[in-house]
C-alpha positions in Angstrom: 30.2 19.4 85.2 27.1 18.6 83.7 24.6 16.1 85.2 25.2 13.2 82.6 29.1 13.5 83.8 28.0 13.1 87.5 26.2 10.0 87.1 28.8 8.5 84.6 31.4 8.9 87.1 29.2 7.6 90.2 28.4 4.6 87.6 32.3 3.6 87.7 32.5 4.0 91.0 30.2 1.8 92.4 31.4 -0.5 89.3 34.8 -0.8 90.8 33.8 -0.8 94.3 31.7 -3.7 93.6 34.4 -5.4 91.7 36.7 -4.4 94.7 34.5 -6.1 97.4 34.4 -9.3 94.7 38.0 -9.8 94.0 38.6 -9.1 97.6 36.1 -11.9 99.0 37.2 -14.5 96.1 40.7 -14.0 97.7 39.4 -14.5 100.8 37.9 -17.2 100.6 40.6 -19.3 98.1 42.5 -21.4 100.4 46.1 -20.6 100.0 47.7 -24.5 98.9 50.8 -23.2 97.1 48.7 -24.3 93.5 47.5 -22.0 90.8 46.0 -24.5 88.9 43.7 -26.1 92.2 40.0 -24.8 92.4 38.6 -24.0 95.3 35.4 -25.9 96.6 32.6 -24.0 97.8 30.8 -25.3 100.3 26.9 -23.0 99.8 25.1 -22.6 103.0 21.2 -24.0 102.2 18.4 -22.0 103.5 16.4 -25.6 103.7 16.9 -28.0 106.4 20.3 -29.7 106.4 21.0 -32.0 109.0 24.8 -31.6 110.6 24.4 -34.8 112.8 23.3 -38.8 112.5 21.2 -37.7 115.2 18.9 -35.7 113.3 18.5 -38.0 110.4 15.8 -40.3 110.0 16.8 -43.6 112.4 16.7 -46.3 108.8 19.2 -43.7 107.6 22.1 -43.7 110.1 23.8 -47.1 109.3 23.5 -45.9 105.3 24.6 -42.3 105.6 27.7 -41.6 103.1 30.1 -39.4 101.0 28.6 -39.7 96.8 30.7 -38.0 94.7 30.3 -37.5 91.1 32.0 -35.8 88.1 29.7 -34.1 85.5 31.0 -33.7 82.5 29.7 -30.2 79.9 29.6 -29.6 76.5 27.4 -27.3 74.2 23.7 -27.6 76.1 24.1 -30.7 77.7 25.6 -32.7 80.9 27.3 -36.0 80.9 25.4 -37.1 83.7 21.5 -36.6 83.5 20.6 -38.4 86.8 21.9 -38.7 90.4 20.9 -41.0 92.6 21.3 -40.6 96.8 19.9 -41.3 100.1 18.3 -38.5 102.1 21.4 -37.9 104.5 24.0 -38.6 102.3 26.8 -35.9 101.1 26.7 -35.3 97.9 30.0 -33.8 96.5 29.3 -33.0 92.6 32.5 -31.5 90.5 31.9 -30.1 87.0 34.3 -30.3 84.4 33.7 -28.0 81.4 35.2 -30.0 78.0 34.0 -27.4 75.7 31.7 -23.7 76.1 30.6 -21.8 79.1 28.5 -23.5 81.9 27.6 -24.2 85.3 25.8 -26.4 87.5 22.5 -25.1 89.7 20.2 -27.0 92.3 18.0 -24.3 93.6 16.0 -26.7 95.7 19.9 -27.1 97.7 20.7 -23.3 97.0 24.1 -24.7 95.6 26.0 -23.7 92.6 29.4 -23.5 90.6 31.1 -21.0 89.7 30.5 -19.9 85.4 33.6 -21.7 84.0 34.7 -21.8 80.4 36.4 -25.3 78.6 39.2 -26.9 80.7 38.3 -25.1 83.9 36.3 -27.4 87.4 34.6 -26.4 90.2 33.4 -28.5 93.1 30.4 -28.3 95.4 29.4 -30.2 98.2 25.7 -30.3 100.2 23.5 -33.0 102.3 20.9 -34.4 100.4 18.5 -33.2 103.6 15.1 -33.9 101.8 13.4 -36.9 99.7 12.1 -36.1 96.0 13.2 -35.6 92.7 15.0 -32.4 91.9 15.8 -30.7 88.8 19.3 -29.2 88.3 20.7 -27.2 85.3 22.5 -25.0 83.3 21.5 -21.3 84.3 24.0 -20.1 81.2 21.8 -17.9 78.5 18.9 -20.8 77.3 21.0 -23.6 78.0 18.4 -24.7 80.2 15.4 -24.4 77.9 17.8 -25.9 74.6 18.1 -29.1 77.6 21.2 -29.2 79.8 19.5 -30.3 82.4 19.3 -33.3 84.5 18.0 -34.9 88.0 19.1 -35.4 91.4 16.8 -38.1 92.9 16.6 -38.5 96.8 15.7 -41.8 98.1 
């Protein structure tokens, strides 16, 4: 064997391990509720502070703190919904629906995103809005970003 064959075939291998050790933790993680058509809903661990208590939010808070949920919609380079509105506490529970192309949903200042989905397919996230400001989220898809699906996630 030549050199060229050696690294072609330890190429594939790690290629398949690492598609191994994906479809493996995918499965894992899928709860199993009898449904083949049900998405799972990923709940992202953020590397900012995220409150799990009423105790460590903000006093004014505590009586206020809720579930918001809200369904953005995506077509070709743009989002249904281009602000969302919360208190600093709240759970925020967004679930994308793609109606036409390939997209997904990004808030890096949360470290939470979707899965890449094509038309007719949903995925649903869910974070605590632990920090006031105004926060960008988008499409990380190709350019979609830069041709404008983007929008805002406004912490009160």
């Amino acid at each position: 064997m030549n050199i060229k064959s050696i690294i072609i075939i330890l190429i594939v291998i790690v290629f398949l391990s690492s598609l191994f050790l994906l479809l493996t933790n995918n499965a894992t993680n899928t709860p199993n509720s009898g449904s083949k058509n049900q998405q799972a809903i990923t709940t992202p661990t953020p590397t900012s502070i995220n409150p799990t208590s009423e105790e460590s939010l903000p006093s004014a808070n505590k009586e206020e703190v809720s579930t918001k949920e809200f369904t953005l919609t995506a077509s070709n380079f743009r989002y249904d919904v281009k602000e969302i509105r919360v208190r600093q506490g709240d759970t925020v529970k967004v679930t994308l629906k793609i109606a036409e192309g390939f997209h997904d949903f990004v808030l890096d200042d949360y470290n939470v995103r979707t899965k890449q989905l094509s038309a007719g397919q949903e995925d649903t996230i869910e974070f605590v809005a632990a920090k006031k400001g105004e926060f960008e989220y988008y499409c990380s898809i190709g350019n979609h970003r830069q041709m404008g699906m983007v929008g805002k996630l406004i912490v009160e």
